[in-house]
C-alpha positions as CSV (number, residue, x, y, z in Angstrom):
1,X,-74.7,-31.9,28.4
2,X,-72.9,-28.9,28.9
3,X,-69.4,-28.9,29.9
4,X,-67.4,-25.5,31.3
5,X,-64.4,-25.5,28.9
6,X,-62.9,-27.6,26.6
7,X,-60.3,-30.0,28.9
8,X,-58.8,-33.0,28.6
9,X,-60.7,-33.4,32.3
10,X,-63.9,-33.7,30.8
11,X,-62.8,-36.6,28.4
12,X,-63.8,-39.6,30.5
13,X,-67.1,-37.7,31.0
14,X,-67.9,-37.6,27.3
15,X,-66.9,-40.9,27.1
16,X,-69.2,-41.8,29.8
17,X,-71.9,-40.4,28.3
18,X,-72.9,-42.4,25.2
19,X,-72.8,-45.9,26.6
20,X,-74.9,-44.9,29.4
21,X,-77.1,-43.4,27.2
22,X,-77.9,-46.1,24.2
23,X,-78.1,-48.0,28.1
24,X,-81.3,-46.2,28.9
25,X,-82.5,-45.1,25.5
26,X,-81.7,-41.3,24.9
27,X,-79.7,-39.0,23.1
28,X,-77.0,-37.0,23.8
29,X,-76.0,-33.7,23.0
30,X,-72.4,-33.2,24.6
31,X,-70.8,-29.6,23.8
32,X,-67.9,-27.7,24.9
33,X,-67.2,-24.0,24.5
34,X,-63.9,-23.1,23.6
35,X,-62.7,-21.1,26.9
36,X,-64.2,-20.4,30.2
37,X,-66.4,-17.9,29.2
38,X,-70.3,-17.5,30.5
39,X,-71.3,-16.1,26.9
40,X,-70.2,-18.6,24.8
41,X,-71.6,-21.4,27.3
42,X,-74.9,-19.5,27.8
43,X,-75.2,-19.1,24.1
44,X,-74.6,-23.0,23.6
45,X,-77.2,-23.6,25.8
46,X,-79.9,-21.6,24.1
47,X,-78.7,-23.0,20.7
48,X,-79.7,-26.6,22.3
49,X,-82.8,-25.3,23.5
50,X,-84.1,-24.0,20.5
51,X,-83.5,-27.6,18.9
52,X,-86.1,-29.2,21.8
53,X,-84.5,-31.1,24.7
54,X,-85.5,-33.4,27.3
55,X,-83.2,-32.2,29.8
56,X,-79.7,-29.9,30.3
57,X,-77.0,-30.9,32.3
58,X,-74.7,-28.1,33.2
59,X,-71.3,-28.0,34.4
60,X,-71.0,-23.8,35.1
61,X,-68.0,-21.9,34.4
62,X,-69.1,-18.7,35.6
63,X,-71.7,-19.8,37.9
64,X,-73.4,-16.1,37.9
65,X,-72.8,-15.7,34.2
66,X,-74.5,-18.6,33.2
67,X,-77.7,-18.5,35.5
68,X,-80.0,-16.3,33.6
69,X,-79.8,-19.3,30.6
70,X,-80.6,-22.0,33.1
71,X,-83.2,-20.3,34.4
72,X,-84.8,-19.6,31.0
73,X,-84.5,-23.2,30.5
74,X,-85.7,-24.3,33.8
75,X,-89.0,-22.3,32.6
76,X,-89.6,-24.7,29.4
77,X,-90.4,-27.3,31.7
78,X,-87.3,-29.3,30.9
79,X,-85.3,-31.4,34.2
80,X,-82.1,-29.7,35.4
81,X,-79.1,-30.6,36.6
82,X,-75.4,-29.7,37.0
83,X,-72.2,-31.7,37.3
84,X,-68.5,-31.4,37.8
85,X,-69.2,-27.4,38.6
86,X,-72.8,-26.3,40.3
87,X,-74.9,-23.7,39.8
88,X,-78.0,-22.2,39.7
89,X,-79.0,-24.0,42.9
90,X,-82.9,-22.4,43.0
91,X,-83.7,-24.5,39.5
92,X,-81.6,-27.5,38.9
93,X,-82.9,-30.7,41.0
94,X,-79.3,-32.2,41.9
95,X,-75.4,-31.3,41.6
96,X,-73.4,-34.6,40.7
97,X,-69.7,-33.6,41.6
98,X,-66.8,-33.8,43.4
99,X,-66.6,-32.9,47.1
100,X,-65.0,-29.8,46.2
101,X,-64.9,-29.2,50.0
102,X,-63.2,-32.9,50.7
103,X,-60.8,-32.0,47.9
104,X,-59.4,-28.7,49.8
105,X,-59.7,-30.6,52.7
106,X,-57.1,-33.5,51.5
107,X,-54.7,-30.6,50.0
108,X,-54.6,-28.9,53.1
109,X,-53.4,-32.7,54.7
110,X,-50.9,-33.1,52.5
111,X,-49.6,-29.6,52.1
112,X,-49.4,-30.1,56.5
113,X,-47.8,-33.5,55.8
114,X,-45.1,-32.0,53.2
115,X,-44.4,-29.2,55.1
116,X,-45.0,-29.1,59.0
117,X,-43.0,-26.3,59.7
118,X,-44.9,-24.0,57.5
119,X,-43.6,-22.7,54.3
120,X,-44.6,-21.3,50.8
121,X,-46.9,-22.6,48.0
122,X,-47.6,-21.4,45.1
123,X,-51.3,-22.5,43.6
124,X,-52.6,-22.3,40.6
125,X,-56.3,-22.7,40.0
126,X,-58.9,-22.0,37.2
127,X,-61.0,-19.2,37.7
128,X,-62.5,-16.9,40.9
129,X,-65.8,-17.6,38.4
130,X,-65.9,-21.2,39.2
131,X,-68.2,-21.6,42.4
132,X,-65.9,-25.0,42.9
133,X,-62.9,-23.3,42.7
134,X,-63.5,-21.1,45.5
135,X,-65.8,-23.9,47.4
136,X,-62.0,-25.5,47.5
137,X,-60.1,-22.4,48.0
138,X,-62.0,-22.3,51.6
139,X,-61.6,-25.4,52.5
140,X,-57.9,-25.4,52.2
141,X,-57.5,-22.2,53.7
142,X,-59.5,-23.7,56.4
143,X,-57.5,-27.1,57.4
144,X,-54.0,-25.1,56.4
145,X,-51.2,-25.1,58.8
146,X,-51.0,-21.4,59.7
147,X,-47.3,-21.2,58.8
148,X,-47.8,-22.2,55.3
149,X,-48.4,-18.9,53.0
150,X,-50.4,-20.1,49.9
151,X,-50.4,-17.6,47.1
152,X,-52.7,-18.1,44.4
153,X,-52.7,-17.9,40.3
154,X,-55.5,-18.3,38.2
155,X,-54.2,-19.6,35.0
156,X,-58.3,-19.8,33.3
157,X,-57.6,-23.7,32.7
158,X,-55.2,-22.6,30.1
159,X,-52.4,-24.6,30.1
160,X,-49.9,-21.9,27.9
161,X,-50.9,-19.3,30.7
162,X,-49.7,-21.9,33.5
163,X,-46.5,-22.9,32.0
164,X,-45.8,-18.6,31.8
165,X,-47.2,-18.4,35.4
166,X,-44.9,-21.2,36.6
167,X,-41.5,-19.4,34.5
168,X,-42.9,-15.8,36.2
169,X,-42.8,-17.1,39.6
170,X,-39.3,-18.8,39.4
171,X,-38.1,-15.6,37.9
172,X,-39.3,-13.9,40.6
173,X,-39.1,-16.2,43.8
174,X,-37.2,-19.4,42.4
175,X,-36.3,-21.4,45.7
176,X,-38.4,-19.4,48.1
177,X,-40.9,-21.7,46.5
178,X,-41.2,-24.9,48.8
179,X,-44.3,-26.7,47.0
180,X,-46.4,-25.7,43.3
181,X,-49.4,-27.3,44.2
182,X,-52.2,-26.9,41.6
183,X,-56.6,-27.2,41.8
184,X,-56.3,-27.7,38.3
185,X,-55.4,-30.7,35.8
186,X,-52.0,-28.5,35.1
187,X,-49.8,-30.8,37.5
188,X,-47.7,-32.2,34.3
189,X,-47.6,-29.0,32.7
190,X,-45.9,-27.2,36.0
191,X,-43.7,-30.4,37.0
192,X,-42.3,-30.2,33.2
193,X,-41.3,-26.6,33.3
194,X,-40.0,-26.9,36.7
195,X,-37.8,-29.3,35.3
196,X,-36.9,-27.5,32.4
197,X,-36.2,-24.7,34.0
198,X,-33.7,-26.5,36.3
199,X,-35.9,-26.4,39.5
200,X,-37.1,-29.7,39.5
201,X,-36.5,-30.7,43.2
202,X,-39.5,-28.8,43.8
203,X,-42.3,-30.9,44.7
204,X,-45.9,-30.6,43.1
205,X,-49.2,-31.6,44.8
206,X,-51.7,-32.1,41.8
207,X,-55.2,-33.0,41.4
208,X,-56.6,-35.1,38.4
209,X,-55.1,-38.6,36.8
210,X,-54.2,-37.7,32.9
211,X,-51.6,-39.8,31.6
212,X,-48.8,-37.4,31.6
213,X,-49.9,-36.5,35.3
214,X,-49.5,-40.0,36.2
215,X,-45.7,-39.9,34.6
216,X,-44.7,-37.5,37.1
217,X,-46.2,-39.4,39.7
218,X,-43.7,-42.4,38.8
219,X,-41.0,-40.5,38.0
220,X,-41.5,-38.2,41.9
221,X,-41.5,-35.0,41.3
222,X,-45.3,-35.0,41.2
223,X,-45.6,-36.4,45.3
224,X,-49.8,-36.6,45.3
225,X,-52.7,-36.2,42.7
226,X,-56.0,-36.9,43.8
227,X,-58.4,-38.8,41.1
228,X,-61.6,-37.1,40.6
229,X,-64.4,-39.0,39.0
230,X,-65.5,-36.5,35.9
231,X,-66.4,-40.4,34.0
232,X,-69.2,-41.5,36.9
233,X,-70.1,-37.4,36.7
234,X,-71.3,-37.8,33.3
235,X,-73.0,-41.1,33.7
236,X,-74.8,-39.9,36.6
237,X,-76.0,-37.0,35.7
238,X,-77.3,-38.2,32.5
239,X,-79.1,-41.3,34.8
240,X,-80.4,-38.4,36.7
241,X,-82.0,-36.8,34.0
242,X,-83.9,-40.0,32.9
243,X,-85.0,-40.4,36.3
244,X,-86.4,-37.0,36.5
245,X,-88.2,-37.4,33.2
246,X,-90.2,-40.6,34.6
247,X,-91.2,-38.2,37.7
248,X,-89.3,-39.2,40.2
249,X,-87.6,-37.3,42.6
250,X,-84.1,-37.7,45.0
251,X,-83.8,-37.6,48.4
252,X,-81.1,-35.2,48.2
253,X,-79.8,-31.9,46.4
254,X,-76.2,-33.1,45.8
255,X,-74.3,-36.4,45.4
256,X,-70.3,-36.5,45.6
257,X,-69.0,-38.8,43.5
258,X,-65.4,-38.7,45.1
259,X,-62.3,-39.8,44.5
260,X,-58.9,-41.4,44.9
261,X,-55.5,-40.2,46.0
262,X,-52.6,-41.3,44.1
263,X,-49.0,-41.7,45.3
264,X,-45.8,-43.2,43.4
265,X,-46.7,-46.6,45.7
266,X,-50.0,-47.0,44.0
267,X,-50.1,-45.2,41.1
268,X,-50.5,-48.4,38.7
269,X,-53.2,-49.7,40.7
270,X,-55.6,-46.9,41.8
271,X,-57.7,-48.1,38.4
272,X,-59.2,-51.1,41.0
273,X,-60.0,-48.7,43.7
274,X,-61.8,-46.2,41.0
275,X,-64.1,-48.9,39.8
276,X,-65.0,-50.2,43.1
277,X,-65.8,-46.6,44.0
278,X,-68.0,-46.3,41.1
279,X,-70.1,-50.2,41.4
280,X,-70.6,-48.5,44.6
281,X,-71.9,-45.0,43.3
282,X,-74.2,-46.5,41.3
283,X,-76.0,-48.5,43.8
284,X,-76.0,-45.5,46.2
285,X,-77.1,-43.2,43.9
286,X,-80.1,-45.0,42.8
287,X,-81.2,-45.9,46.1
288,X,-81.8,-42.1,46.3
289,X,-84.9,-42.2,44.4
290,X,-88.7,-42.5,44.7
């Protein structure tokens, strides 16, 4: 397993991972590289290979970057599949992920909600690279009230570079700002240098449920997160695998795994809906098989 980038995101993932496997007898490999960069994730990839796998889950930075890799390890014979961020669609057998096209979608609702007579947002996302990022990017622009101007920031999921993007932008536009919404787990990094910065009556729509994203949720200045799933990702994926190595196939090429919007009135209780959504992911997901 594969991740993009080193993230606090893709800690319930790795968590996921070795439970489910001692669950159906593997072993797990779980590596990160250090930044979003298609080299340094490519070159994990063939270090793994040389050491004899079973199977590669992927979850791509650069999509394009990392596809000549996953092809050479499509050729060994070995299962393939992505999560969190897809790829390489020709060789891997299924994407486990977010609706990255639901997830623009809900931004867009609440961006229309918070602002109905059209205003300014600033967001910050990853990286162009990431084939989710701009999957989400669409979709937003898509369901966005026309009178909204969104300007976008990629901040490479590195959380220094967001807290400078947020201080550049207030030096630059302060309260022209009406919303900082973010595609990123940076919601708690930009609601703490709003703050810091004396603009904290600016509202920010985040995605993701860290801890110190959830703070901001109680404390209001972060209005909406939305809970992504990276945990049942990881288990999935890896149950995938398995299922692939017996033979067997899926009745699809993609499986969202979803998620959960969080607001101050239920942010201490959302944990409930997450684990009904996932007994019910498992028993979808392995109905899909034959």
């Amino acid at each position: 397993m594969v991740t993009a980038v080193q993230h606090p995101y893709y800690a319930p993932t790795e968590a996921a991972v070795g439970p489910t496997c001692e669950r159906l007898g593997c072993e797990v490999i779980f590596l990160q590289p250090s930044s979003c960069d298609a080299a340094e994730e490519s070159q994990l990839i063939r270090d793994v290979l040389a050491r004899g796998i079973d199977g590669l889950g992927v979850s791509a930075c650069d999509a394009a970057g990392v596809a000549p890799v996953v092809e050479e390890a499509a050729a060994t014979g070995i299962p393939i599949v992505t999560f969190d961020a897809d790829c390489c669609a020709d060789v891997r057998t299924i994407a486990v992920s977010n609706s990255d096209q639901q997830i623009g979608e809900l931004h867009a609702v609440a961006l229309n909600d918070l602002l109905p007579d059209g205003g300014k947002v600033v967001n910050i996302i990853g990286s162009l690279a990431m084939e989710n990022v701009r999957t989400r990017l669409d979709a937003l622009a898509d369901g966005i009230n026309p009178n909204i101007e969104i300007e976008n920031f990629e901040d490479q999921n590195d959380l220094t570079r967001t807290g400078q993007i947020i201080r550049d932008v207030l030096t630059t536009q302060g309260d022209e700002v009406d919303i900082f919404l973010t595609q990123t787990g940076s919601a708690a990094v930009i609601a703490q240098t709003l703050v810091d910065e004396g603009f904290g009556h600016i509202p920010v729509v985040g995605i993701n449920d860290f801890e110190e994203i959830l703070e901001w949720v109680r404390k209001g200045n972060v209005v909406s997160t939305v809970a992504l799933n990276p945990g049942a990702q990881g288990e999935l994926a890896l149950v995938a695998l398995d299922k692939l190595r017996q033979g067997l196939t899926p009745s699809v090429d993609f499986f969202g795994t979803g998620g959960v919007i969080i607001t101050p009135e239920n942010v201490d209780t959302y944990a409930d809906d997450v684990a009904e959504l996932n007994a019910r992911l498992r028993e979808e997901f392995d109905a899909l098989w034959s």
